[in-house]
C-alpha positions in Angstrom: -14.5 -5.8 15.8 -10.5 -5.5 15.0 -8.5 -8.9 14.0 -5.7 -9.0 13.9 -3.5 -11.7 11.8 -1.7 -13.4 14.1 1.3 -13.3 11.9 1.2 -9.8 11.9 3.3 -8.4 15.2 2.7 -4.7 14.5 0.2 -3.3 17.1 -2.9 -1.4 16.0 -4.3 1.4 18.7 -7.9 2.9 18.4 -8.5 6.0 20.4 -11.4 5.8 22.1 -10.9 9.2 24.3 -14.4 10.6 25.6 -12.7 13.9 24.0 -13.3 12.4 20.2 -16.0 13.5 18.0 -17.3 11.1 16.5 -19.2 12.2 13.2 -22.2 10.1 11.7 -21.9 6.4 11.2 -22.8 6.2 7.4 -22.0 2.2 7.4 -24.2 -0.4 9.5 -23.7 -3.8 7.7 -21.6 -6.5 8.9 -18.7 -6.0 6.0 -15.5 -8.0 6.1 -12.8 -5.5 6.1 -9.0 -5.8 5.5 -6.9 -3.3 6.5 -2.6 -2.7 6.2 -1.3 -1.8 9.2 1.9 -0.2 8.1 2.7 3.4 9.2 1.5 4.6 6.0 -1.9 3.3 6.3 -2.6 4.4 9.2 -4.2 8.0 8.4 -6.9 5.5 6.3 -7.8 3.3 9.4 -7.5 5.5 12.2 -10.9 5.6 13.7 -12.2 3.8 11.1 -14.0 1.0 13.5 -16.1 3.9 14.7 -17.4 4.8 11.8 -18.3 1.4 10.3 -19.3 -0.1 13.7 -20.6 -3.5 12.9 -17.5 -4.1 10.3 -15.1 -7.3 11.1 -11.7 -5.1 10.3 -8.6 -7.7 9.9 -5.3 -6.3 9.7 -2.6 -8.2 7.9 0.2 -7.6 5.6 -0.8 -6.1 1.9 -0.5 -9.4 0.0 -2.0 -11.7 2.3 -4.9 -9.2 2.4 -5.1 -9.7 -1.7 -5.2 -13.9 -0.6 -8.0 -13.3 1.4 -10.2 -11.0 -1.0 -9.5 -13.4 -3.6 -10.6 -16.4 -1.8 -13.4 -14.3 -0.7 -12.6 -14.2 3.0 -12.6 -10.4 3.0 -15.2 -8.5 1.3 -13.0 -4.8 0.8 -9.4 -4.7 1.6 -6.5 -2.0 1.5 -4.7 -4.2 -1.1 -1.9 -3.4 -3.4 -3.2 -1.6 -6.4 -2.1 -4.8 -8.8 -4.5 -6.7 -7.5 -7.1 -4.5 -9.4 -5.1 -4.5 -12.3 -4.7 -8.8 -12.5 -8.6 -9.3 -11.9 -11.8 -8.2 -13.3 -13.4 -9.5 -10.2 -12.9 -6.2 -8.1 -14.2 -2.2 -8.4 -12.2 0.3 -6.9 -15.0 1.9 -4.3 -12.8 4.8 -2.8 -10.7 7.7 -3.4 -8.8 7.4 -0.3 -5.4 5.5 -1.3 -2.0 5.1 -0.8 -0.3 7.4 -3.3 2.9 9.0 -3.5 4.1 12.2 -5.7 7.9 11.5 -5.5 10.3 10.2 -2.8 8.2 7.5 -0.8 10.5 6.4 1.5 9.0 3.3 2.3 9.6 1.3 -1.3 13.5 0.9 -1.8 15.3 -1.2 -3.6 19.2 -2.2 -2.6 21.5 -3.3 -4.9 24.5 -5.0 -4.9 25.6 -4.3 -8.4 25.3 -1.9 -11.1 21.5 -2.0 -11.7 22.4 -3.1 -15.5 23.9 -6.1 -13.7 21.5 -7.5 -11.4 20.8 -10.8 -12.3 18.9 -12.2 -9.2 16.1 -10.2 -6.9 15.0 -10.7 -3.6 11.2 -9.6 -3.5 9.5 -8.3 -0.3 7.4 -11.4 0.7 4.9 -8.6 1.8 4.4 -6.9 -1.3 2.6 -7.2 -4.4 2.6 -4.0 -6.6 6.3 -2.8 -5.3 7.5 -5.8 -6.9 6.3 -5.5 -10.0 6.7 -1.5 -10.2 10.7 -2.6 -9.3 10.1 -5.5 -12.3 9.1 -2.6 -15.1 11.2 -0.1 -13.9 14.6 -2.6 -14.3 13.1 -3.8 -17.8 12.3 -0.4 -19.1 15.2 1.4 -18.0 17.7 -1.2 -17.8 16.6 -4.2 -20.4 17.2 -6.2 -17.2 15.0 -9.5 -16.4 16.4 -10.7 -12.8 15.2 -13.8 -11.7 13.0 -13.6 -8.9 12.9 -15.1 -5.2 11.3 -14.3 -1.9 12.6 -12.0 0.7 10.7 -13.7 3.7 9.0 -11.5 6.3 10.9 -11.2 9.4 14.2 -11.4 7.4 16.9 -9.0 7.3 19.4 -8.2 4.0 22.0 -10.4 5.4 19.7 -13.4 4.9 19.7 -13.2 1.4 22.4 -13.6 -1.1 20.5 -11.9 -4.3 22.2 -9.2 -6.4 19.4 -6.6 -5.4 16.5 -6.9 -2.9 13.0 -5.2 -2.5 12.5 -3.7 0.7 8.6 -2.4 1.6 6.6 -1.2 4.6 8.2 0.2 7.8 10.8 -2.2 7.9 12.1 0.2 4.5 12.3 3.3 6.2 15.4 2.1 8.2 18.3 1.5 5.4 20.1 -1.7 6.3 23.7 -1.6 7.9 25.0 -3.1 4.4 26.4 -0.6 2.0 24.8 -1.0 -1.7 26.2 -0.4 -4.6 22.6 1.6 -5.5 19.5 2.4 -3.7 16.5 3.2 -5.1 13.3 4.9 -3.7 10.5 3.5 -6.3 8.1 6.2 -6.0 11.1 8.4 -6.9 12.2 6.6 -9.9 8.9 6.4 -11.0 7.6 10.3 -10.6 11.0 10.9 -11.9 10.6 8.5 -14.8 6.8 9.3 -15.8 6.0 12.9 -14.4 2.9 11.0 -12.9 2.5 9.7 -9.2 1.9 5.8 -7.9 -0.8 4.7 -6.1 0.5 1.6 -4.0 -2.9 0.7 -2.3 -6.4 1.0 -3.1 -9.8 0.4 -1.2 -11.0 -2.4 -3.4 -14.5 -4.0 -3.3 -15.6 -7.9 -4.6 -17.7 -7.0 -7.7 -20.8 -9.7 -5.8 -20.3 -7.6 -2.4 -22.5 -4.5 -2.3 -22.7 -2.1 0.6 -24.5 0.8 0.7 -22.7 3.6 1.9 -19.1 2.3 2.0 -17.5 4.9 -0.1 -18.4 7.8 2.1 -17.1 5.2 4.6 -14.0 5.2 3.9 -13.7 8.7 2.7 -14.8 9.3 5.6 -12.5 7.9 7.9 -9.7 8.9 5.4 -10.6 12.6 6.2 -10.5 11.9 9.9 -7.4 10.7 9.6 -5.3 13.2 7.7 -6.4 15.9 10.3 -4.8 13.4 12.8 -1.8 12.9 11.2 0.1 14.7 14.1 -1.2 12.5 16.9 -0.4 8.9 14.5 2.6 10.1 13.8 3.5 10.8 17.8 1.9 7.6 18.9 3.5 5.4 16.1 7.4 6.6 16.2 8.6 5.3 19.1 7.5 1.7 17.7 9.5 2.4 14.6 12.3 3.6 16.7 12.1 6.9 14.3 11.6 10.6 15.3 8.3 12.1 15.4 9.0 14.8 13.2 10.4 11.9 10.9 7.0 10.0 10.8 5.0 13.5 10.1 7.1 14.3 7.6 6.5 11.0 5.7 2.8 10.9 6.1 2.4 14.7 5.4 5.5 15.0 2.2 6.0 11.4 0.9 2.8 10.5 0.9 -0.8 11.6 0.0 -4.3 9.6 0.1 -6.5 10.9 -2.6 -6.9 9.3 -5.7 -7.4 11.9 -8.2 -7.1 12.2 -11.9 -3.5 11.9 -12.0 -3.3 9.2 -9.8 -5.6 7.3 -12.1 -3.8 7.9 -15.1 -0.6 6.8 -13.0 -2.6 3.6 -13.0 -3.6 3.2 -16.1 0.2 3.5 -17.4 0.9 0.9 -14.9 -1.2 -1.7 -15.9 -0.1 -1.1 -19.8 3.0 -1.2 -18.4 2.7 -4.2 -16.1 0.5 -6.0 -19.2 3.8 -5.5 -21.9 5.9 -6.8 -19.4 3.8 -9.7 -19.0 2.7 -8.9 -15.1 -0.7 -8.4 -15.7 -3.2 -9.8 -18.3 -4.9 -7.8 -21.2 -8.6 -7.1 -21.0 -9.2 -5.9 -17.0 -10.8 -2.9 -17.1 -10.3 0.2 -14.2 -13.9 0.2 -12.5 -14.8 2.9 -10.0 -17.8 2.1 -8.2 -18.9 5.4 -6.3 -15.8 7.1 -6.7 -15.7 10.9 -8.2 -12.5 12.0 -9.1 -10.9 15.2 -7.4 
């Protein structure tokens, strides 16, 4: 069964054409399972109903879906890769993620001044690790400590009066009508910056949840998606008001959804990162729960 939140306008589609092949179900329990259902999840959640048939999948905005593991509403959830880092209450139990190796696209940051000079930061309400990544990346590089307010969902730049503002999601891929004095893609400054990539999201599991079978799960379903990256990335564009070829390009150049050995040590300098800068607290250890690296 799909949920969706009703705060959550984007629509979700589930092709259920007698022409798909369905491979084996490896997942028969009743798991809670929260899902993103931004463009650049999709490839992890396409079909994914079909392969863990007796799952509750919710679909809400990343940070809400980190509320509703923490309050244990949600036994797995496509959450924002922080939420592993500020909890020792959670495994990571997949490899499929929501990485990038460069350019992302989707995670900007628009600036009104000299990035030395911002002094105030509008932060996408939706977003989680975006907002600290933009956080270190200001500190490090800048010695700048903005303070911090929301940039509600449903909002546009004009709204908000802050020096710079964090833009994530689909509503990032369109730049605003307002020039900027900068603009930043994260994943850019970051590959740039470190040589490694970022992993945004991350299939992460409640340590007292246990599911047999939900790695290969979500691998699963991961796979199925990438090989119809074409046909998500038709079906999806016209909602986004962007061109096809624009929406394959980002799910097949900016982004990747394996999270290998790189992407883990991307990680691991995040949280150090995230802990000297006072995001993150000392002591939470990286756990992957059935999860070999590539």
């Amino acid at each position: 069964m799909i949920r969706q939140s009703r705060s959550n306008a984007s629509s979700f589609y589930r092709n259920d054409s007698d022409n798909y092949e369905r491979r084996p179900v490896m997942m028969t329990t009743a798991a809670r399972i929260g899902a993103v259902n931004y463009l650049n999840s999709k490839p992890l959640i396409e079909g994914l109903q079909d392969f863990a048939p007796q799952a509750e999948i919710v679909l809400d905005y990343p940070s809400r879906l980190a509320d509703g593991l923490a309050d244990g509403l949600l036994d797995v959830a496509l959450v924002p890769s922080i939420a592993c880092l500020q909890s020792d209450r959670y495994d990571i139990i997949s490899d499929a993620c929501v990485a990038t190796r460069g350019p992302v696209l989707s995670v900007k940051l628009y600036s009104r001044v000299p990035a030395g000079a911002i002094q105030t930061l509008a932060l996408d309400e939706g977003s989680r690790t975006s907002s600290v990544l933009a956080q270190i990346v200001l500190a490090h590089r800048f010695g700048v400590h903005p303070d911090c307010v929301p940039f509600p969902l449903g909002k546009t730049v004009s709204d908000v009066n802050t020096d710079a503002i964090l833009m994530i999601g689909d509503r990032a891929i369109h730049d605003p009508e307002e020039s900027f004095v900068e603009t930043w893609d994260l994943g850019e400054e970051w590959t740039r910056w470190t040589g490694l990539p970022f992993v945004f999201a991350m299939w992460i599991l409640r340590k007292d949840a246990g599911f047999s079978g939900l790695d290969e799960t979500l691998c699963q379903a991961r796979d199925e998606g990438v090989m119809r990256i074409p046909e998500i990335a038709s079906r999806e564009a016209a909602n986004l008001n962007i061109a096809t070829e624009t929406a394959v390009d980002y799910l097949t150049h900016n982004l990747h959804f394996r999270l290998g050995s790189a992407e883990r040590s991307g990680l691991r300098l995040f949280h150090d990162l995230a802990v000297q800068q006072g995001l993150a607290p000392k002591g939470v250890d990286l756990v992957f729960r059935d999860c070999t690296p590539a």
